[in-house]
PDB file of N, CA, C and O in Angstrom:
ATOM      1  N   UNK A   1     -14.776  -8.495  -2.863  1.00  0.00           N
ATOM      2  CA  UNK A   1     -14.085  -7.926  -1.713  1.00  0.00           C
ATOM      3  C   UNK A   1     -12.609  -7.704  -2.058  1.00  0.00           C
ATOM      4  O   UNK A   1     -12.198  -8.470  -2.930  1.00  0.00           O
ATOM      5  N   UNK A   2     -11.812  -6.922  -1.623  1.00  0.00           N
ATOM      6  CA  UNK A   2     -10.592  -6.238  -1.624  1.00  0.00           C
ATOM      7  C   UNK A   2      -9.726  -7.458  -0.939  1.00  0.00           C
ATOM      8  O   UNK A   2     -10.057  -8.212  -0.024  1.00  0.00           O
ATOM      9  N   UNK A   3      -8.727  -7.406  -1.557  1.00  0.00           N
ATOM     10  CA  UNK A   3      -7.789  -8.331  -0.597  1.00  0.00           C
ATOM     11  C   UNK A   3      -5.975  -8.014  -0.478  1.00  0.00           C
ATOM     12  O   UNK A   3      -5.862  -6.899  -0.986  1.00  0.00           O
ATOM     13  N   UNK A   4      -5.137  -8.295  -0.223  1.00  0.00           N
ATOM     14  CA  UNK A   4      -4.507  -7.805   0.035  1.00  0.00           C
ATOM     15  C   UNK A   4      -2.899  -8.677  -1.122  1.00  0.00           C
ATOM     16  O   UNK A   4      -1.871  -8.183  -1.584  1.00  0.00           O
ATOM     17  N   UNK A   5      -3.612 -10.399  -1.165  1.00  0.00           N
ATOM     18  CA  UNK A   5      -3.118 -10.471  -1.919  1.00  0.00           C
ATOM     19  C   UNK A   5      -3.041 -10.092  -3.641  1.00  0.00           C
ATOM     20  O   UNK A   5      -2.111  -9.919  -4.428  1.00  0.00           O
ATOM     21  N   UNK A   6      -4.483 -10.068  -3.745  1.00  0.00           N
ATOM     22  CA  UNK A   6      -5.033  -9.984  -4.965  1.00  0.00           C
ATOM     23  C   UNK A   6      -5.149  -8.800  -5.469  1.00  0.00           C
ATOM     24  O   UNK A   6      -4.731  -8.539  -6.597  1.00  0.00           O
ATOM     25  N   UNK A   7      -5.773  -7.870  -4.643  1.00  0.00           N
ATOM     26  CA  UNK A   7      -5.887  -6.353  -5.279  1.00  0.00           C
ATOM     27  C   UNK A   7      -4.350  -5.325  -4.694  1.00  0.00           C
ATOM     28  O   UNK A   7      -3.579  -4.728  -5.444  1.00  0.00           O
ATOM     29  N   UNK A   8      -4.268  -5.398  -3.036  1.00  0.00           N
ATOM     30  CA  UNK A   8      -3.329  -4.397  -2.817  1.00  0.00           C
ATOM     31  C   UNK A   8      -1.910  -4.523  -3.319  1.00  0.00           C
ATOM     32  O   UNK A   8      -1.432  -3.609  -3.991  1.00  0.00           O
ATOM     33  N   UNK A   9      -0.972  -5.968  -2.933  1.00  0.00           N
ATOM     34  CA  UNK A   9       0.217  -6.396  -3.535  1.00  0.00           C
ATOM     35  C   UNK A   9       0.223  -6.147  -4.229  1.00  0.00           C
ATOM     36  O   UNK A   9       1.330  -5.624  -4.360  1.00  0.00           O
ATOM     37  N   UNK A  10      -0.550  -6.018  -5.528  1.00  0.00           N
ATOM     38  CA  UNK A  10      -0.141  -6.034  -7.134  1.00  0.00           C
ATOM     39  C   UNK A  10       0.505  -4.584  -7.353  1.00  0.00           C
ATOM     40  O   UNK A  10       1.456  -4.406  -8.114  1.00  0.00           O
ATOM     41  N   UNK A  11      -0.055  -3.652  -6.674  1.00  0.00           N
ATOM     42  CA  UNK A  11       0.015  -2.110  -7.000  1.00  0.00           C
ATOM     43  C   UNK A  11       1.495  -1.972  -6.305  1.00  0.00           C
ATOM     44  O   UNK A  11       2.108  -0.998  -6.744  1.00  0.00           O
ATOM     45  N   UNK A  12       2.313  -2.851  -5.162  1.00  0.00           N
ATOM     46  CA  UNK A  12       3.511  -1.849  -5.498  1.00  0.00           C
ATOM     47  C   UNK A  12       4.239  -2.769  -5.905  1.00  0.00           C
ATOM     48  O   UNK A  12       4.121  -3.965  -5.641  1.00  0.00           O
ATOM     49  N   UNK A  13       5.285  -2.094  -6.784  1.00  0.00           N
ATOM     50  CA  UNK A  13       5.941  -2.247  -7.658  1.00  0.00           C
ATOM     51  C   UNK A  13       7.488  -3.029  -6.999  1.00  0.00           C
ATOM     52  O   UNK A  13       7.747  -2.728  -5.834  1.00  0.00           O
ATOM     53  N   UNK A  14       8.153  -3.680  -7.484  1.00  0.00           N
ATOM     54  CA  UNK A  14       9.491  -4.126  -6.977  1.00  0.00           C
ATOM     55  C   UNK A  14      10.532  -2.896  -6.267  1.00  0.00           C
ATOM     56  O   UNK A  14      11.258  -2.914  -5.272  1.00  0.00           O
ATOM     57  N   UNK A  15      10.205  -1.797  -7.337  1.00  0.00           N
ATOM     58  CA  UNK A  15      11.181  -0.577  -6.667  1.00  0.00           C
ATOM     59  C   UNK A  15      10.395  -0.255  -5.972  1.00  0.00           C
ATOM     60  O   UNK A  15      10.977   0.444  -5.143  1.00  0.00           O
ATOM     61  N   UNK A  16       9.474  -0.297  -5.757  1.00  0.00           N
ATOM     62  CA  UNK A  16       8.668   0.750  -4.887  1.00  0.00           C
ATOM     63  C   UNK A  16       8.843  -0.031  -3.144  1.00  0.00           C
ATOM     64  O   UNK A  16       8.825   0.592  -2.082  1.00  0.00           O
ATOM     65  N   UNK A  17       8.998  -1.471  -3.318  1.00  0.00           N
ATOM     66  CA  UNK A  17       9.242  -2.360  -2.140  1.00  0.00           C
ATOM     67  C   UNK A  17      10.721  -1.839  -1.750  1.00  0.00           C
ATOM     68  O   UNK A  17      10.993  -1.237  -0.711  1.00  0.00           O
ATOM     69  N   UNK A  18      11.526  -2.146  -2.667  1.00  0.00           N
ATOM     70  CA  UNK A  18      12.642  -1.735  -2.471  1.00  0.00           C
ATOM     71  C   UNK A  18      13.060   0.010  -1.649  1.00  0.00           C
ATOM     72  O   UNK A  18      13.541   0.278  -0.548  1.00  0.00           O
ATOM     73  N   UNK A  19      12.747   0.609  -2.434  1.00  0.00           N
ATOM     74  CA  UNK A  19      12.870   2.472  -1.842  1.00  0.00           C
ATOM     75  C   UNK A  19      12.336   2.522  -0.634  1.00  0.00           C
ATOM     76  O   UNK A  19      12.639   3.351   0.223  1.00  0.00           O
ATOM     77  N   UNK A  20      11.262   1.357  -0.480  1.00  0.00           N
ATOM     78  CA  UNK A  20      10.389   1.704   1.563  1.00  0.00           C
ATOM     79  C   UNK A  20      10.729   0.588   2.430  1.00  0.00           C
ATOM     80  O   UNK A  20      10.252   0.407   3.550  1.00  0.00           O
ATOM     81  N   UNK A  21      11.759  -0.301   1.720  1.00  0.00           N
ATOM     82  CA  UNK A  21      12.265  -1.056   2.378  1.00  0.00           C
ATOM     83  C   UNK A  21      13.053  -0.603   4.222  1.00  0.00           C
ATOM     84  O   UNK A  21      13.290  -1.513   5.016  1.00  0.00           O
ATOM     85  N   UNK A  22      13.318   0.799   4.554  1.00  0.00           N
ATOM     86  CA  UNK A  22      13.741   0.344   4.979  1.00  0.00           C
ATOM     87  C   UNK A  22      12.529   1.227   6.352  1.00  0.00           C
ATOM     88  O   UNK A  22      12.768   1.479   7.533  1.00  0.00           O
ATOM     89  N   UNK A  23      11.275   1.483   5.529  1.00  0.00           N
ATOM     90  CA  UNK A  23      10.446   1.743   6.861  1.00  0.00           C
ATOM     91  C   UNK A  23       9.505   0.282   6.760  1.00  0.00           C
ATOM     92  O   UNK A  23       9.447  -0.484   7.722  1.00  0.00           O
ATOM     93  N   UNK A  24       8.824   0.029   5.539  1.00  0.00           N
ATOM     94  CA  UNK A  24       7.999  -0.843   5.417  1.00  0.00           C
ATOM     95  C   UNK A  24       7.998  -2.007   4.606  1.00  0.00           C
ATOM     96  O   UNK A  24       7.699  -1.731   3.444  1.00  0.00           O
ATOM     97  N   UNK A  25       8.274  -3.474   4.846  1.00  0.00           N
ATOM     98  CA  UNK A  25       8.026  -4.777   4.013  1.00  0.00           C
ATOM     99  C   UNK A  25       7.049  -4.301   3.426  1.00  0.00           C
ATOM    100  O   UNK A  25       6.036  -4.313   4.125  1.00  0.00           O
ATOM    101  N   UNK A  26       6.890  -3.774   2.166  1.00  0.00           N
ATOM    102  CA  UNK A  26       5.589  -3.897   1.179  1.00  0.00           C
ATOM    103  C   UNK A  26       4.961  -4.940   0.748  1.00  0.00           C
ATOM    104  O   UNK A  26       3.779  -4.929   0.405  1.00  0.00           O
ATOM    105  N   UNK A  27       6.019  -6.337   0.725  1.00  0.00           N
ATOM    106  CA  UNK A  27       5.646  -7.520   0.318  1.00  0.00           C
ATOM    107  C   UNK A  27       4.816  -8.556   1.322  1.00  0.00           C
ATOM    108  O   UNK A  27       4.307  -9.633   1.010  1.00  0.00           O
ATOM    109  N   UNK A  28       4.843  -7.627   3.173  1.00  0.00           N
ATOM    110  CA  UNK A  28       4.532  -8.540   3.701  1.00  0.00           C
ATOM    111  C   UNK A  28       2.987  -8.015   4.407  1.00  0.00           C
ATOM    112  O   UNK A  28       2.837  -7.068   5.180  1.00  0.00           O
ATOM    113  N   UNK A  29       1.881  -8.982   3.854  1.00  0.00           N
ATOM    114  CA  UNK A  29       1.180  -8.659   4.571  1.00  0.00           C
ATOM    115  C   UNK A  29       0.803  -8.367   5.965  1.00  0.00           C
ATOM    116  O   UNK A  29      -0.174  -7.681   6.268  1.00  0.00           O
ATOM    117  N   UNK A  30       1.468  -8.817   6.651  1.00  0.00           N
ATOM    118  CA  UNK A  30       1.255  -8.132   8.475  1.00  0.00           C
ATOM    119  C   UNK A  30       2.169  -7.109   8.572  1.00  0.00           C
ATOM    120  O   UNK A  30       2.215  -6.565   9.676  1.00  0.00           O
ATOM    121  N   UNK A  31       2.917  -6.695   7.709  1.00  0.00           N
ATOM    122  CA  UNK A  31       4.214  -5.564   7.966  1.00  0.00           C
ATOM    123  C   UNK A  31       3.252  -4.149   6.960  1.00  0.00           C
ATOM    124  O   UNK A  31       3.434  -2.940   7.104  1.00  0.00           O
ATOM    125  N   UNK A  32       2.420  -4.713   6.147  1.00  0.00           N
ATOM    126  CA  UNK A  32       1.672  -3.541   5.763  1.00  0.00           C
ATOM    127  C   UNK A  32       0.642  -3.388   6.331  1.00  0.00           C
ATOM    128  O   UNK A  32      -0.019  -2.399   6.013  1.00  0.00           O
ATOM    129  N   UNK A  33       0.245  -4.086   7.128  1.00  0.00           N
ATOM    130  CA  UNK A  33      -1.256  -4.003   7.713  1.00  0.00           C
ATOM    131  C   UNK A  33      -0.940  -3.340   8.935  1.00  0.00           C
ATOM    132  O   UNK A  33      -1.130  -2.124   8.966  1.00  0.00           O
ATOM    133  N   UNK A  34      -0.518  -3.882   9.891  1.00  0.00           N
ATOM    134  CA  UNK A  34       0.647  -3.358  10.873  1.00  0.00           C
ATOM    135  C   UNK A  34       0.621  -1.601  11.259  1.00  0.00           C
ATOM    136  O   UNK A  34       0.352  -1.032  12.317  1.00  0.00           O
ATOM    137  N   UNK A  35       1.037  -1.044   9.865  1.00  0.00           N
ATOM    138  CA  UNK A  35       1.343   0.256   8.954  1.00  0.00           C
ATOM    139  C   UNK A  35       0.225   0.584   7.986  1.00  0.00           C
ATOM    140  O   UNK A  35       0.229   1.738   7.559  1.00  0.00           O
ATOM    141  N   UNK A  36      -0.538  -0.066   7.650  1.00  0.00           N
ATOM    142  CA  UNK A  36      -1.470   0.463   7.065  1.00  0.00           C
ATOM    143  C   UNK A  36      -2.366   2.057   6.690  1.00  0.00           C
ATOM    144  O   UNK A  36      -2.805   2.353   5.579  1.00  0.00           O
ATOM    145  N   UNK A  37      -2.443   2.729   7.684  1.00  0.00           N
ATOM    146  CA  UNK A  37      -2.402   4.184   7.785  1.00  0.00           C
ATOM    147  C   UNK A  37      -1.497   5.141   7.250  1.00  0.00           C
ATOM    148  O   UNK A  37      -1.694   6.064   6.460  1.00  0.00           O
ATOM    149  N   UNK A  38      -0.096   4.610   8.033  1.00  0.00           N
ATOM    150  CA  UNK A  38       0.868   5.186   7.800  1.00  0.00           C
ATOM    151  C   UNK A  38       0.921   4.962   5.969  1.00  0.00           C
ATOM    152  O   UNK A  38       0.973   5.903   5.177  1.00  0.00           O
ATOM    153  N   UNK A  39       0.899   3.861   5.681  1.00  0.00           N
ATOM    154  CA  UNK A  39       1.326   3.510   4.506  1.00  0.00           C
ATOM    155  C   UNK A  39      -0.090   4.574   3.494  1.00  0.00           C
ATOM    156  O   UNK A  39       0.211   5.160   2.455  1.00  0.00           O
ATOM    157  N   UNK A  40      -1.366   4.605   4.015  1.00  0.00           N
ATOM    158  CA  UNK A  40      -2.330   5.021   3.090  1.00  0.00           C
ATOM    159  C   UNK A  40      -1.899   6.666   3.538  1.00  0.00           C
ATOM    160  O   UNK A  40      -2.277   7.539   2.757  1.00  0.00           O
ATOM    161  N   UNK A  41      -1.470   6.902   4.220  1.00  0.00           N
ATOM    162  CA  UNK A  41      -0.970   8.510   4.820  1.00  0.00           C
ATOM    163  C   UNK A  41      -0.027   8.913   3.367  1.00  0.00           C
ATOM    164  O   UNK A  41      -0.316   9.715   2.479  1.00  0.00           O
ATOM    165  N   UNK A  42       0.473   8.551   3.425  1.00  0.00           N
ATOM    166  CA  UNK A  42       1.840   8.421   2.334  1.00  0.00           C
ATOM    167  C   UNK A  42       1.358   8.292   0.946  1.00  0.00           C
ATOM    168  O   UNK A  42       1.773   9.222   0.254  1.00  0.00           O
ATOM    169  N   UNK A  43       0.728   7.572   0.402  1.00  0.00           N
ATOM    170  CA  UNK A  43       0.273   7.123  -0.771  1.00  0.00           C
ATOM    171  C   UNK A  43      -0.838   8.396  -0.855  1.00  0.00           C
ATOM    172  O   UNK A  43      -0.390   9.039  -1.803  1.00  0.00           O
ATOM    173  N   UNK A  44      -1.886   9.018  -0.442  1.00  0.00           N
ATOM    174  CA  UNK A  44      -2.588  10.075  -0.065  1.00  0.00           C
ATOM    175  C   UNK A  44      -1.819  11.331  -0.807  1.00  0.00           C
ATOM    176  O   UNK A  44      -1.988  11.826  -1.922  1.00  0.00           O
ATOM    177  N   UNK A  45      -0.912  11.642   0.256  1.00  0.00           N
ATOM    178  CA  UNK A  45      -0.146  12.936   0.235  1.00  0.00           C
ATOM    179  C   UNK A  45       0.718  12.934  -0.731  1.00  0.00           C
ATOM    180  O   UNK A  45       1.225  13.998  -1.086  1.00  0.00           O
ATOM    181  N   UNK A  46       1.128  11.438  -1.486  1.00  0.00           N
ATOM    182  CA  UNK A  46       1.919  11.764  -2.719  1.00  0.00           C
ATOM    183  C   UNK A  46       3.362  11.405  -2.924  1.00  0.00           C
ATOM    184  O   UNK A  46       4.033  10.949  -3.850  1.00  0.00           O
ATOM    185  N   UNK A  47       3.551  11.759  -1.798  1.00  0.00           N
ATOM    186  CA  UNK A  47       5.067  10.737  -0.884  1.00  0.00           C
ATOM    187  C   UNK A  47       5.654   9.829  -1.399  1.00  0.00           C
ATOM    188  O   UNK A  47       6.812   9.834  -1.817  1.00  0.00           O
ATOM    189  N   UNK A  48       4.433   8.468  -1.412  1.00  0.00           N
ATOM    190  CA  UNK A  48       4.723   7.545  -1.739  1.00  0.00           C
ATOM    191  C   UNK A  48       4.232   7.056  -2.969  1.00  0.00           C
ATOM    192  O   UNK A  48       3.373   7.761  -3.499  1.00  0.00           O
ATOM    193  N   UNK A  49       4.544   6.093  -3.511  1.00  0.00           N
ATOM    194  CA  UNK A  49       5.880   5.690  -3.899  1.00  0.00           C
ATOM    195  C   UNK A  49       6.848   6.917  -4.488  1.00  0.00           C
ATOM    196  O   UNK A  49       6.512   7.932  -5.098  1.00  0.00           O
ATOM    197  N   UNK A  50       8.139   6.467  -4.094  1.00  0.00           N
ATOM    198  CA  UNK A  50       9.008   7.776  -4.300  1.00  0.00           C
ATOM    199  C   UNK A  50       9.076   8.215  -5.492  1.00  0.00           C
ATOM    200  O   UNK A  50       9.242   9.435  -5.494  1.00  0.00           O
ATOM    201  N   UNK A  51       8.986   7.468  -7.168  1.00  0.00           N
ATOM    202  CA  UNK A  51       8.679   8.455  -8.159  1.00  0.00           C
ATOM    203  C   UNK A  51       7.683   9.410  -8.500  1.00  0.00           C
ATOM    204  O   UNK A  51       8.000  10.520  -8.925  1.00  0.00           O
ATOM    205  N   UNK A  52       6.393   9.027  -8.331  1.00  0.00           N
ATOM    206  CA  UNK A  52       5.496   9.549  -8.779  1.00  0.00           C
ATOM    207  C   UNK A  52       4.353   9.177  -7.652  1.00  0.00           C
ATOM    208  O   UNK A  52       4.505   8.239  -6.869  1.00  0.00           O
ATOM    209  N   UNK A  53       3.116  10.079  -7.667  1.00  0.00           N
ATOM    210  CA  UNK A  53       2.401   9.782  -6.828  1.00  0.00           C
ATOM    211  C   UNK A  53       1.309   8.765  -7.609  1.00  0.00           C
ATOM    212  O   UNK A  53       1.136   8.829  -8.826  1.00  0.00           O
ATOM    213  N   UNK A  54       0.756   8.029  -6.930  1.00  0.00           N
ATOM    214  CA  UNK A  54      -0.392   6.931  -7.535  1.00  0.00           C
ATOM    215  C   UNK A  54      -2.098   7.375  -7.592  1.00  0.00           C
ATOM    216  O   UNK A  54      -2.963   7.606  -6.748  1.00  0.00           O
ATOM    217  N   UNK A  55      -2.033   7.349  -8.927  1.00  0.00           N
ATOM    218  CA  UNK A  55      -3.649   7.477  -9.453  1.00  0.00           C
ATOM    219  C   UNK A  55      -4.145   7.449  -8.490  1.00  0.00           C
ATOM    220  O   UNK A  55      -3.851   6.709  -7.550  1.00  0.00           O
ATOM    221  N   UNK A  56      -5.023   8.276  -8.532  1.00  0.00           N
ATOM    222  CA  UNK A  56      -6.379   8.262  -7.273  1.00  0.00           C
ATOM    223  C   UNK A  56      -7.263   6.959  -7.276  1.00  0.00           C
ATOM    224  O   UNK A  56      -7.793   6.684  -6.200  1.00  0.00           O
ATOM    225  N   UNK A  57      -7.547   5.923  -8.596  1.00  0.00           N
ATOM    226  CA  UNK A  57      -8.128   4.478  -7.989  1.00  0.00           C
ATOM    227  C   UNK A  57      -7.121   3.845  -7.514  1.00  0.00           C
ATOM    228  O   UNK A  57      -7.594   3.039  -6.712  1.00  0.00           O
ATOM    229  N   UNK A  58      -5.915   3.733  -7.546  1.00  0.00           N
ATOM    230  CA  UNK A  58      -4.708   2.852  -6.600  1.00  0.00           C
ATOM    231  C   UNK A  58      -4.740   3.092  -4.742  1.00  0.00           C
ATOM    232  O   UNK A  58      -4.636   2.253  -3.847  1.00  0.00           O
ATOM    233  N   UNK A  59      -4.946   4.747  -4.671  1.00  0.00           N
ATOM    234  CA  UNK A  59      -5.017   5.126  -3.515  1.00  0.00           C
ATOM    235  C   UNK A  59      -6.121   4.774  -2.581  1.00  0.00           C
ATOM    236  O   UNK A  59      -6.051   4.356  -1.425  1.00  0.00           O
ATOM    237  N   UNK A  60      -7.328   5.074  -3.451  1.00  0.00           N
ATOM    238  CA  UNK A  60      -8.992   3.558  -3.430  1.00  0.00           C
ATOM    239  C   UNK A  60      -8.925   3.011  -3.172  1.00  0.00           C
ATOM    240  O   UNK A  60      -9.550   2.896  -2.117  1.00  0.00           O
ATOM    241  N   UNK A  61      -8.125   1.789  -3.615  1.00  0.00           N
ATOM    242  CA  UNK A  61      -8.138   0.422  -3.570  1.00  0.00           C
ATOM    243  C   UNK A  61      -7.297   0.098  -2.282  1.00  0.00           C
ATOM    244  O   UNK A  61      -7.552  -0.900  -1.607  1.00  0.00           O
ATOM    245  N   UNK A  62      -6.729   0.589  -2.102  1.00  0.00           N
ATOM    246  CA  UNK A  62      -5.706   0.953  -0.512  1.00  0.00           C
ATOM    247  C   UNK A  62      -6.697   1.380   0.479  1.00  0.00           C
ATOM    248  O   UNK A  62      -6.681   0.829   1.579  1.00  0.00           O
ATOM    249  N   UNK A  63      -7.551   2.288   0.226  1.00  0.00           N
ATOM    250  CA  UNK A  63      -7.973   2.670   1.243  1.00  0.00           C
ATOM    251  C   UNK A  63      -9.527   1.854   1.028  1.00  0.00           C
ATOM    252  O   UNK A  63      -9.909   2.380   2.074  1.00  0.00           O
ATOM    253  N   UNK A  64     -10.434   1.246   0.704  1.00  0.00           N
ATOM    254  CA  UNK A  64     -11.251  -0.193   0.701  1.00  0.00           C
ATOM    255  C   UNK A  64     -10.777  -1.270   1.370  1.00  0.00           C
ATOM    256  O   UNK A  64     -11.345  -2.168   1.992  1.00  0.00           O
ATOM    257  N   UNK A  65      -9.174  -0.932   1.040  1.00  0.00           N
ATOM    258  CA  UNK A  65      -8.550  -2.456   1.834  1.00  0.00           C
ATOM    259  C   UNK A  65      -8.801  -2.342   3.424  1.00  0.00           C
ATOM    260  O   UNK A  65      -9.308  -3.000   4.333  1.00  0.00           O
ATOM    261  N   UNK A  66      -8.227  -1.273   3.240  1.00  0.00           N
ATOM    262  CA  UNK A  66      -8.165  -0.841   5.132  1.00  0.00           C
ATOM    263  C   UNK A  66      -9.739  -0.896   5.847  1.00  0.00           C
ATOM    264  O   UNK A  66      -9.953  -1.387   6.956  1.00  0.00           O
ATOM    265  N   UNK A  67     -10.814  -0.264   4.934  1.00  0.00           N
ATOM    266  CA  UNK A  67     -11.983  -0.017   5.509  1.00  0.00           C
ATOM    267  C   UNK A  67     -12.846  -1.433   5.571  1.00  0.00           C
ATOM    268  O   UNK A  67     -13.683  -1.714   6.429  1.00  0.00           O
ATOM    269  N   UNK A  68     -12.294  -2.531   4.067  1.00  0.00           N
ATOM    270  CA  UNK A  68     -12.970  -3.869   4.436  1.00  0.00           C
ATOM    271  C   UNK A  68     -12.026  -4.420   5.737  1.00  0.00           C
ATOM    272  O   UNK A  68     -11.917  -5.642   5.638  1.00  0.00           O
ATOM    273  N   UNK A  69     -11.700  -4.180   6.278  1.00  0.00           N
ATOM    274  CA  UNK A  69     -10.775  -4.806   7.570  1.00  0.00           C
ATOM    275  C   UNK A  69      -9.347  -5.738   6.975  1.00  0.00           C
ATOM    276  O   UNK A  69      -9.153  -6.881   7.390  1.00  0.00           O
ATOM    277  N   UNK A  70      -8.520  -5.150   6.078  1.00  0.00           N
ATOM    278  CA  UNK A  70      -7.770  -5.357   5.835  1.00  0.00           C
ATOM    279  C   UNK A  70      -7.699  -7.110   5.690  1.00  0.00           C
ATOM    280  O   UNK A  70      -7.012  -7.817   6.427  1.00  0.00           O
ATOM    281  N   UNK A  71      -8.342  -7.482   4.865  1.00  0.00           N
ATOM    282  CA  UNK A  71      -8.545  -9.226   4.438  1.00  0.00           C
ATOM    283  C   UNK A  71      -6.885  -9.460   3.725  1.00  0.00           C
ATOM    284  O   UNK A  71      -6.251  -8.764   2.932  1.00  0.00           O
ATOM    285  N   UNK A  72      -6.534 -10.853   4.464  1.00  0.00           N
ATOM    286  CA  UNK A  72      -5.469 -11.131   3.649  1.00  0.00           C
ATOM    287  C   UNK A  72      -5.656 -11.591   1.981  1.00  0.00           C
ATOM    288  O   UNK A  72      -4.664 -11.830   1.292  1.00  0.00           O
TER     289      UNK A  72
END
């Protein structure tokens, strides 16, 4: 099962917490879950993270998280 510490945290990056710092705690699980959509909206369309957009299994694994009911 997908989890949020184990699989989703790992994928963003320190800058990447930092640059969405000031819509979304990336580090905190109820501040991404919270946002979760928004956050897989973003990661989707390419948006996010602000350098580059994330491999299509990163965007997966984001969106499994959300569909297993977002497990901490």
């Amino acid at each position: 099962m997908v989890s949020f510490e184990s699989d989703v945290r790992p994928l963003f990056r320190p800058d990447d917490a930092e640059s969405m710092s000031w819509a979304f705690d990336l580090a905190s699980y109820q501040d991404v879950k919270e946002n979760a959509e928004a956050i897989y909206q973003r990661l989707a369309d390419g948006s996010m993270p602000c350098d580059e957009p994330w491999p299509d299994e990163h965007v997966q694994v984001f969106r499994d998280w959300i569909d297993a009911g977002m497990p901490p």
